[in-house]
LOLOGU-869161 format. One record per residue: residue in one letter; x, y, z of N, C-alpha, C in turn. Coordinates in steps of 0.2 Angstrom, whole numbers, padded with zeros to 4 digits, always signed. Example, Ala and Ser with C-alpha at 12.3 -4.5 7.8 and 13.67 -1.06 7.14 Angstrom:
// residues 2
A+0066-0028+0039+0062-0022+0039+0066-0016+0039
S+0064-0011+0035+0068-0005+0036+0064+0000+0039
//
This chain:
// residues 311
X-0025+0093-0113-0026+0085-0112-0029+0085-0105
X-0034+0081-0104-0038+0080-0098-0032+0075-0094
X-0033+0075-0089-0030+0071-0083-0031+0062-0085
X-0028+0060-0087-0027+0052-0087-0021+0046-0084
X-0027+0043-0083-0019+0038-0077-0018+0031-0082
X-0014+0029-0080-0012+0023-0082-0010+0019-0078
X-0014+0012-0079-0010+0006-0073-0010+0001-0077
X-0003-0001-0075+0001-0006-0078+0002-0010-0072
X-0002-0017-0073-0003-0022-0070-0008-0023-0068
X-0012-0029-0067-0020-0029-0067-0020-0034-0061
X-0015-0034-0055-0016-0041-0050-0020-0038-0045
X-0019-0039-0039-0021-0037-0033-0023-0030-0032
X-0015-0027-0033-0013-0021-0032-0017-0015-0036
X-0015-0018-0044-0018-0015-0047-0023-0015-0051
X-0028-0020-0049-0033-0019-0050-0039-0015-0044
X-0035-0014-0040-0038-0010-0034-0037-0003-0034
X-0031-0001-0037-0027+0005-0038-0034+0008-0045
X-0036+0004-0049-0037+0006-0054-0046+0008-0053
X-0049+0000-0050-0055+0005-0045-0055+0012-0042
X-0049+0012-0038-0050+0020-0034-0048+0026-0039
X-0046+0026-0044-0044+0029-0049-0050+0031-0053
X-0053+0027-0055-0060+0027-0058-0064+0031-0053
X-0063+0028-0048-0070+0030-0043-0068+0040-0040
X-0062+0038-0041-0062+0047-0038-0061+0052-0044
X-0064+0049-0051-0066+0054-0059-0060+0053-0065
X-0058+0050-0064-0051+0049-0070-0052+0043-0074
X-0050+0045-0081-0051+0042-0087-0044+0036-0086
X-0045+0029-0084-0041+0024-0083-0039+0019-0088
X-0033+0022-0088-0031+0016-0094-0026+0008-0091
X-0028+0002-0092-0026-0002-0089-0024-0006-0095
X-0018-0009-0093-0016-0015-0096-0012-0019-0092
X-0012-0026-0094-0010-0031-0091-0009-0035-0098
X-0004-0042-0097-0005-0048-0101-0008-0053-0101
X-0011-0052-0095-0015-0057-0093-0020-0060-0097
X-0023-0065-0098-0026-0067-0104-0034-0064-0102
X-0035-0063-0095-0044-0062-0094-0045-0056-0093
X-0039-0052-0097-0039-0044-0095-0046-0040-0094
X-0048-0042-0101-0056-0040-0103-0060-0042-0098
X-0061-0046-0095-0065-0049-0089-0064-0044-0083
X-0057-0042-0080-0055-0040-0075-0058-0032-0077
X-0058-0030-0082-0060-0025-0082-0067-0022-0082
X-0069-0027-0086-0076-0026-0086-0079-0029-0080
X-0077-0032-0074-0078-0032-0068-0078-0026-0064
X-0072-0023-0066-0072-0016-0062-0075-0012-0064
X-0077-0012-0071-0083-0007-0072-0088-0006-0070
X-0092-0012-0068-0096-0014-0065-0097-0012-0057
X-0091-0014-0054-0090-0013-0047-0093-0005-0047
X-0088-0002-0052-0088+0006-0050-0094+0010-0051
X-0098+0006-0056-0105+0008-0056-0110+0009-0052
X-0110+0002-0049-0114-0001-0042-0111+0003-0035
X-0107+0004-0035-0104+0008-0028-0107+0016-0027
X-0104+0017-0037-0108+0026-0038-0113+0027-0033
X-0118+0021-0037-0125+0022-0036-0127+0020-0030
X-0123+0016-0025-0125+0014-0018-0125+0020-0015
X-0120+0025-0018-0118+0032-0013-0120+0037-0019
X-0126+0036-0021-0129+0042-0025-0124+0046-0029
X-0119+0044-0034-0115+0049-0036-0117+0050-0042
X-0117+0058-0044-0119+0057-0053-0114+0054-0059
X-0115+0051-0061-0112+0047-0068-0107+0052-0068
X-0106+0060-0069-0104+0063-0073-0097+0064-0067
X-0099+0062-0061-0094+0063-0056-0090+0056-0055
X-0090+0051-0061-0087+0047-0060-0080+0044-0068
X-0075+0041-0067-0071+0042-0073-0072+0036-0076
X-0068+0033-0081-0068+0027-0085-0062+0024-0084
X-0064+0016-0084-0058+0012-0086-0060+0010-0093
X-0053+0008-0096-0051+0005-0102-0045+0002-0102
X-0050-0005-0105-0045-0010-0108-0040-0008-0115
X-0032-0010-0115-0028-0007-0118-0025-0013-0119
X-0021-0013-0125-0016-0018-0127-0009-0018-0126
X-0007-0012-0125+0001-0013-0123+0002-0007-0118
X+0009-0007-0116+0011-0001-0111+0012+0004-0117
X+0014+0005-0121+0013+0010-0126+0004+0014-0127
X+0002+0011-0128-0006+0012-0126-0008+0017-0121
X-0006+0011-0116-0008+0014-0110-0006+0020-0108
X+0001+0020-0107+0006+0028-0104+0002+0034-0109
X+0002+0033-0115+0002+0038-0123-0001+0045-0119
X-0005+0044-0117-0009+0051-0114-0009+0053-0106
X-0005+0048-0103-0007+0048-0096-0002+0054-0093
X-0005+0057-0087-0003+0061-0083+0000+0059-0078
X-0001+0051-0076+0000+0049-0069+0001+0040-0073
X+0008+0038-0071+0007+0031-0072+0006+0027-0065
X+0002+0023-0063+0003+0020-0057+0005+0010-0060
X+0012+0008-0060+0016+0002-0062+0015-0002-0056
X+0011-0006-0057+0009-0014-0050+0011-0021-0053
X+0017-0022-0056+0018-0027-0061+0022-0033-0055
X+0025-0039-0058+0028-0042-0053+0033-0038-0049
X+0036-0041-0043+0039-0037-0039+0047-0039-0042
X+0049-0039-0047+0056-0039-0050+0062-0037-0054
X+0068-0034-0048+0070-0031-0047+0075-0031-0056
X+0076-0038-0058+0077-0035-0066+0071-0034-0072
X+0067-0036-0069+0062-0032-0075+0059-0026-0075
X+0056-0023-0070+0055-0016-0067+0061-0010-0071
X+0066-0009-0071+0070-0007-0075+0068-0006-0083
X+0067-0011-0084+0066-0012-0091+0058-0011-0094
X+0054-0013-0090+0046-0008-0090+0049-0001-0090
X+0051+0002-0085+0051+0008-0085+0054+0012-0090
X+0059+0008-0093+0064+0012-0099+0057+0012-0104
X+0052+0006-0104+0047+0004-0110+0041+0014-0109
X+0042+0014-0100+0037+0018-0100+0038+0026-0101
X+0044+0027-0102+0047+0034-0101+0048+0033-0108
X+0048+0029-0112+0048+0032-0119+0041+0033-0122
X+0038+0029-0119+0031+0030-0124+0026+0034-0119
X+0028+0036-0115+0024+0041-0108+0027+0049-0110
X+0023+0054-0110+0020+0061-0109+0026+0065-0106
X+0031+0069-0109+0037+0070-0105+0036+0073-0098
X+0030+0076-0094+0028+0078-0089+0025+0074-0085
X+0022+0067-0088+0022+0062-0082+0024+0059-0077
X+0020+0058-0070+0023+0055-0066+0024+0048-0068
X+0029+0045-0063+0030+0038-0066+0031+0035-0060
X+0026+0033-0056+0025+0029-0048+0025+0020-0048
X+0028+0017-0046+0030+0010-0047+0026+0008-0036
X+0023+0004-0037+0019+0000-0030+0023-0004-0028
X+0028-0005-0030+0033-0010-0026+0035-0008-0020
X+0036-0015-0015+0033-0014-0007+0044-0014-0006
X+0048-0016-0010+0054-0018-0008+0058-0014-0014
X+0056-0014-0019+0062-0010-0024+0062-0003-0025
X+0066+0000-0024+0069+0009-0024+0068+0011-0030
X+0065+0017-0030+0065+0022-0036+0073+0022-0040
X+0077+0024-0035+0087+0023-0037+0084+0018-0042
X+0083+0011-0040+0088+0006-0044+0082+0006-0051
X+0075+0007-0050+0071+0006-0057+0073+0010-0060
X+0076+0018-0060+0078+0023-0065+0081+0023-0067
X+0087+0018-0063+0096+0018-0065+0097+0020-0070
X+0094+0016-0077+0099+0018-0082+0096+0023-0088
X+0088+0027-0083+0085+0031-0088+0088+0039-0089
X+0086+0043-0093+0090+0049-0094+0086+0052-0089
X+0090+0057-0086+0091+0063-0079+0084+0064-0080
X+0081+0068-0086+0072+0071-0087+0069+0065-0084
X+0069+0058-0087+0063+0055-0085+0065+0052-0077
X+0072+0051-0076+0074+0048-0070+0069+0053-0063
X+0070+0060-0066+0068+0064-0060+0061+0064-0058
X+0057+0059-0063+0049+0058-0065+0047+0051-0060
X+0053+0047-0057+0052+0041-0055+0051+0043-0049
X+0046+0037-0044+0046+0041-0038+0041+0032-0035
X+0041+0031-0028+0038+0026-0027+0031+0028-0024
X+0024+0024-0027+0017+0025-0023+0018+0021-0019
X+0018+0018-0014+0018+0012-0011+0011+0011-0005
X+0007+0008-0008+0000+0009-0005+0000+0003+0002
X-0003+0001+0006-0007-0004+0008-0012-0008+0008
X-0012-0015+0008-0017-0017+0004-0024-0019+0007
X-0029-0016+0004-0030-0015-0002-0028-0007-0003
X-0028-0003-0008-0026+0003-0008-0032+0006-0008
X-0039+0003-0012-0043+0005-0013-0048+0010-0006
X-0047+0005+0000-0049+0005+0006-0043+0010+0013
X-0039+0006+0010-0032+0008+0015-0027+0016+0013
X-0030+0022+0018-0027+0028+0018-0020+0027+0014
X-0016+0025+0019-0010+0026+0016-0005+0024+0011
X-0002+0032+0009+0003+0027+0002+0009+0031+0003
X+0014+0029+0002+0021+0030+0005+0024+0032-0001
X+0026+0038-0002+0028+0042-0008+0037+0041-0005
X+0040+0039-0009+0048+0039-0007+0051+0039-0014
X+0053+0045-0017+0060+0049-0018+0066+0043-0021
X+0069+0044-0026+0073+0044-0026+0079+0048-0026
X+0088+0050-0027+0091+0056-0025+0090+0058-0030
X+0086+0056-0037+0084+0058-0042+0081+0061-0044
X+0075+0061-0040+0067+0063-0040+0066+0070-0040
X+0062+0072-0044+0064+0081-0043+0058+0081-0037
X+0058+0086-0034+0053+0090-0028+0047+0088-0031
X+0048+0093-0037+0040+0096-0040+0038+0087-0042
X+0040+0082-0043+0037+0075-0045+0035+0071-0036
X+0036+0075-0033+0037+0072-0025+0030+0076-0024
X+0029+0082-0025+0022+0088-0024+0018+0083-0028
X+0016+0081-0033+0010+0081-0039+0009+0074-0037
X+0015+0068-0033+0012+0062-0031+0006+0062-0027
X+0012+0066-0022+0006+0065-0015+0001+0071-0018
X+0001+0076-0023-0008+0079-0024-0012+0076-0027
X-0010+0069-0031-0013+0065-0035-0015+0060-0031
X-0013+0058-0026-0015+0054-0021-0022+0057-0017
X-0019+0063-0013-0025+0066-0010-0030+0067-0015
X-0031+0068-0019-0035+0070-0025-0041+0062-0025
X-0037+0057-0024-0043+0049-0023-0042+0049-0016
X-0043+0054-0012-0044+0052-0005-0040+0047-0001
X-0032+0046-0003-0027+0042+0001-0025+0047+0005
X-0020+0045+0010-0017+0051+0015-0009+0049+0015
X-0006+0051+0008+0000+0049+0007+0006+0052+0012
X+0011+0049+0013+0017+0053+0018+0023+0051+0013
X+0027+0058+0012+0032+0057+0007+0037+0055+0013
X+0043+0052+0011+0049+0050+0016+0055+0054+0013
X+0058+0055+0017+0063+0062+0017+0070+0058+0011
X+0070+0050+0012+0074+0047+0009+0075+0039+0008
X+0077+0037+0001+0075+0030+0003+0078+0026+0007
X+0075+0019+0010+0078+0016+0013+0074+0008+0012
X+0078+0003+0014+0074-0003+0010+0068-0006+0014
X+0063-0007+0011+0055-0008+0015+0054-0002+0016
X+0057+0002+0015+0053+0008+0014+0050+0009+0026
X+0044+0014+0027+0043+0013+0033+0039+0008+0036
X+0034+0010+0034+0028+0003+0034+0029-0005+0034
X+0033-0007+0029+0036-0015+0031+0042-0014+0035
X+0045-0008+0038+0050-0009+0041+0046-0012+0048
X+0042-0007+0051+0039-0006+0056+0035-0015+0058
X+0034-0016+0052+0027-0022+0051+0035-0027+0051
X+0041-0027+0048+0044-0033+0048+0047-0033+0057
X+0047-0028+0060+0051-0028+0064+0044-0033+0071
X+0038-0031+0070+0034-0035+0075+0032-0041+0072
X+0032-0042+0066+0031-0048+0062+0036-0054+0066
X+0044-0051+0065+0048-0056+0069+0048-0057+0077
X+0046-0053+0081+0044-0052+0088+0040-0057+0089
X+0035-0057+0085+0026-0062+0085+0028-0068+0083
X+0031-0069+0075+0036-0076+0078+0042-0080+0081
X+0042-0074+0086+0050-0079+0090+0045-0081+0096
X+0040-0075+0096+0037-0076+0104+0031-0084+0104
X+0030-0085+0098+0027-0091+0097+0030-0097+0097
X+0035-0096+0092+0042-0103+0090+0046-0104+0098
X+0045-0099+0103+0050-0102+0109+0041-0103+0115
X+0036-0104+0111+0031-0106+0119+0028-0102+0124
X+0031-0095+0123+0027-0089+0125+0021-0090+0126
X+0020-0091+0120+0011-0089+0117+0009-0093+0111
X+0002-0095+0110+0000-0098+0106-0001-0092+0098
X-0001-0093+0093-0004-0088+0088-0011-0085+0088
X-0014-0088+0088-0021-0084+0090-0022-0078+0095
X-0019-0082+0102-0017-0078+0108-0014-0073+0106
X-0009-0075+0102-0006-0066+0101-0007-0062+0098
X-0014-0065+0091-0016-0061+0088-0023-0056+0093
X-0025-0060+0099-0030-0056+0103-0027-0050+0107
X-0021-0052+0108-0016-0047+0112-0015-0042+0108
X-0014-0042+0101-0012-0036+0095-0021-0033+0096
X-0024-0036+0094-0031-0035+0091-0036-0028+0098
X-0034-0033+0102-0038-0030+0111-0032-0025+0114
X-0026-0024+0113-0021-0019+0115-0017-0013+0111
X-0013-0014+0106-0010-0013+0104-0013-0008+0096
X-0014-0016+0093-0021-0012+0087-0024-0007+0089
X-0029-0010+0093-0033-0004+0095-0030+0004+0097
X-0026+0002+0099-0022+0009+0102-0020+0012+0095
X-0016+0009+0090-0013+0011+0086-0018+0014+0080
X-0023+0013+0081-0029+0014+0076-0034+0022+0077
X-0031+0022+0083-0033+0029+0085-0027+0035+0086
X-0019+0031+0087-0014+0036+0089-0008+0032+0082
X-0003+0035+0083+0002+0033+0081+0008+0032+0086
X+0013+0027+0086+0017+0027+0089+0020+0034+0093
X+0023+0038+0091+0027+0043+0096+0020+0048+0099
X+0014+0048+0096+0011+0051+0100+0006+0046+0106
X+0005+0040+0106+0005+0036+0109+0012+0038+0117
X+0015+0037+0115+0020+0039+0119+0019+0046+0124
X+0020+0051+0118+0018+0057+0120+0012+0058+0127
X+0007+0055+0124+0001+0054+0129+0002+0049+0133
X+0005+0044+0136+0005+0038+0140+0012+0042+0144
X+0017+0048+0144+0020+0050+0147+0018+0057+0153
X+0013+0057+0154+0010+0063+0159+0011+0068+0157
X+0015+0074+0163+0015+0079+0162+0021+0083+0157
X+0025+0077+0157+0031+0078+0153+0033+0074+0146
X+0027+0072+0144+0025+0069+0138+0030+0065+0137
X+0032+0062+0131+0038+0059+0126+0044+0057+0132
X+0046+0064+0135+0051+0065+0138+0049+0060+0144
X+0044+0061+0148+0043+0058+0154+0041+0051+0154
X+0039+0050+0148+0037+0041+0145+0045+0036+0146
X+0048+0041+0142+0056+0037+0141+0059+0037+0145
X+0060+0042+0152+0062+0044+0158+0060+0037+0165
X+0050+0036+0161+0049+0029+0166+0048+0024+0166
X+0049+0019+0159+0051+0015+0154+0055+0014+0149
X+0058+0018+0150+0063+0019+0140+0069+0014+0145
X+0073+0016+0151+0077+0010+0151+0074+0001+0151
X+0069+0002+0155+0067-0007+0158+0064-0009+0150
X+0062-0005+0144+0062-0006+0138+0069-0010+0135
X+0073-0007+0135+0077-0007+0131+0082-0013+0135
X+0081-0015+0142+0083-0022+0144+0080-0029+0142
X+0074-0028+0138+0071-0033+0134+0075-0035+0129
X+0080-0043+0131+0080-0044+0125+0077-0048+0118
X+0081-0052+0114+0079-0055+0108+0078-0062+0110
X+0070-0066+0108+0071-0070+0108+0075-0073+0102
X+0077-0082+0104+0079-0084+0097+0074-0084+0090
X+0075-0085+0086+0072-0085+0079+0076-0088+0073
X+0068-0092+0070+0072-0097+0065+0065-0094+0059
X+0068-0092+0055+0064-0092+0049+0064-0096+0042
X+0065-0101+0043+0067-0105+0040+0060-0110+0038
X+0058-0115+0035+0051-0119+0034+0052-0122+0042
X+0058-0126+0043+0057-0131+0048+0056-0126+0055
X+0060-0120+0055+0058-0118+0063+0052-0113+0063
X+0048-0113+0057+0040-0109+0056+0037-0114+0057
X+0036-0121+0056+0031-0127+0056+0027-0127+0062
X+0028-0125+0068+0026-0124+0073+0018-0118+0073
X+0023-0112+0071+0020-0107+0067+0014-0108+0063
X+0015-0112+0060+0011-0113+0049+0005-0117+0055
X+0006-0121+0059+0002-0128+0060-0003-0124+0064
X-0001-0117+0071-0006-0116+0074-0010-0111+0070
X-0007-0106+0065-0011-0102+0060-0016-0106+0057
X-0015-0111+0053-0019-0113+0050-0026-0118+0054
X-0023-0120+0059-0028-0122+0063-0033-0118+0066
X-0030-0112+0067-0034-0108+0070-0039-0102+0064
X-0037-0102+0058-0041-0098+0052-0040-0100+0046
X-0039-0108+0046-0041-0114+0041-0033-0112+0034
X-0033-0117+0033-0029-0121+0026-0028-0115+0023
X-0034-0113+0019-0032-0106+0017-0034-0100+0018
X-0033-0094+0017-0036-0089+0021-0044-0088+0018
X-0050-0087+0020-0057-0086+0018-0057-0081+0017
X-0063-0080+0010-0066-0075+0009-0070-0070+0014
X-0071-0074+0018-0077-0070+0023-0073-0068+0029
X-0067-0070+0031-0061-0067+0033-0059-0060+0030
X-0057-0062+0024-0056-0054+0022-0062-0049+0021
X-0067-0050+0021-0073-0047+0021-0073-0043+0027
X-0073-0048+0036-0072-0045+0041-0069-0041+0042
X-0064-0043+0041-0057-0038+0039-0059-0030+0037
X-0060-0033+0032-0062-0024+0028-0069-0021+0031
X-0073-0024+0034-0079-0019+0038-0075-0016+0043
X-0070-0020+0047-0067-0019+0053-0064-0013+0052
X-0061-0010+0047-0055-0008+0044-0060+0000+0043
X-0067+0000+0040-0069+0002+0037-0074+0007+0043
X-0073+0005+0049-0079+0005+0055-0072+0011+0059
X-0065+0008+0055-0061+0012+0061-0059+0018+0058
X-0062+0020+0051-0062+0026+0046-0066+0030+0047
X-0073+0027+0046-0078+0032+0048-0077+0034+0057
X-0076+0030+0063-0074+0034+0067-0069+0040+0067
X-0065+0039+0063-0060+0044+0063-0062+0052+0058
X-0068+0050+0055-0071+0053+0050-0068+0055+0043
X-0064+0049+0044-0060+0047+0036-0066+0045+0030
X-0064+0047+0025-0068+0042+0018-0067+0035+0018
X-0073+0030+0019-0073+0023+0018-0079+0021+0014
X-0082+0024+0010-0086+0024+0004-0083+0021+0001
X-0077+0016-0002-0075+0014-0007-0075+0007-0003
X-0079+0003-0009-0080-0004-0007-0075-0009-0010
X-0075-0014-0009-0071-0020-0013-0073-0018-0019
X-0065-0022-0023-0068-0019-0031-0071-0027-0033
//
């Protein structure tokens, strides 16, 4: 049997998931219930053709989507499930009971959920398919965005933890397995913790929202685009690296403290009024456009793959 994937769910997630599937040679089978599935698909069809051909690739180098009627469909021949359904924590369970009965006894079974554990979707599946469960957890877009957070369940056998992250690399993501799970996984851990920082700093008068998004953008972003956290560190401490960073800031860090913080509608109104003021009502299409060239400009520096366009 050839290498086939399946994507259950056709929103954001996973209609992006299913582009980059196509575009890096595999026969894609999608379903959703959506009523304009047909449309959404034959949209990506089209994406992945015109992109090929932007980038010279041959037909023969490229895979298929197909529209599918149900999760039985779908799974029947796949070697890789990738599950982008709603983010809900009672039905997720019960998809995957659907999809370990009608999926390939040696398929992977990867769920894109950014908050729920591979533990709790497999809880009440049998040890065989339990071991087969494991989290892709992409950034968004996945299409565009290197990373996808491979996280284990205590169930998860090694060898399903190996074949994610080589199915990943195999579309050009640059996935990092996590030694164990933990809730939000790393990436929204990391992202909820300056998430709150940015809104306390604005709700108590520090700083305007804008202001602080040029602060992130002109400092920090920038730095973090070319380094990562502890080797940022590593480097910003001299001749004693990490050790000497912490040695001549690690205290007067750690005397910073909390401002207050109200997340609630009434103490974000502050919050809501300057955001929207400053990048309109709702967010624009040509904002996320900038977005993804900017994103797209800091790949090719790094000589990463950014050949894959909006789907």
């Amino acid at each position: 049997m050839s290498f086939c994937v399946a994507v259950i769910g056709a929103g954001t997630i996973g209609r992006s998931f299913a582009w980059l599937f196509a575009r890096s040679g595999y026969s894609v089978a999608v379903f959703d219930p959506r009523e304009d599935l047909a449309e959404v698909v034959s949209e990506l069809q089209a994406a992945v053709s015109a992109d090929a051909a932007a980038h010279n690739m041959l037909a023969s180098e490229l895979g298929s989507l197909t529209l599918v009627e149900s999760v039985e469909t779908a799974v029947a021949q796949a070697s890789f499930v990738q599950e982008s359904g709603p983010e809900d924590p009672q039905a997720k369970p019960k998809l995957f009971a659907q999809i370990a009965a009608a999926a390939p006894l040696d398929a992977v079974l990867a769920t894109s959920s950014s908050t729920i554990p591979a533990s709790l979707i497999a809880r009440q599946l049998p040890t065989q398919a339990a071991a087969r469960v494991i989290v892709g957890h992409p950034f968004n877009p996945p299409h565009l965005m290197p990373l996808v957070e491979v996280v284990p369940a205590p169930a998860t056998s090694p060898d399903t933890v190996e074949r994610a992250l080589e199915f990943y690399r195999s579309c050009g993501r640059e996935p990092v397995a996590l030694n164990r799970e933990v809730r939000g996984f790393v990436g929204n851990r990391l992202q909820n913790a300056l998430m709150k920082e940015a809104i306390s700093l604005v709700e108590n008068g520090v700083i305007s929202a804008p202001d602080l998004d040029a602060v992130m953008k002109n400092s920090l972003g920038l730095r973090w685009s070319a380094v990562g956290q502890f080797e940022a560190m590593h480097l910003g401490g001299g001749e004693k690296g990490i050790r000497g960073f912490m040695h001549h800031i690690g205290t007067s860090f750690a005397e910073i403290g909390e401002l207050p913080l109200d997340l609630s509608d009434a103490g974000m109104a502050e919050v809501y009024a300057q955001v929207e003021q400053a990048y309109g009502q709702t967010p624009s299409d040509a904002g996320a456009e900038a977005r993804d060239r900017a994103q797209r400009a800091v790949l090719e520096s790094r000589g990463q793959d950014s050949t894959h366009s909006e789907e």
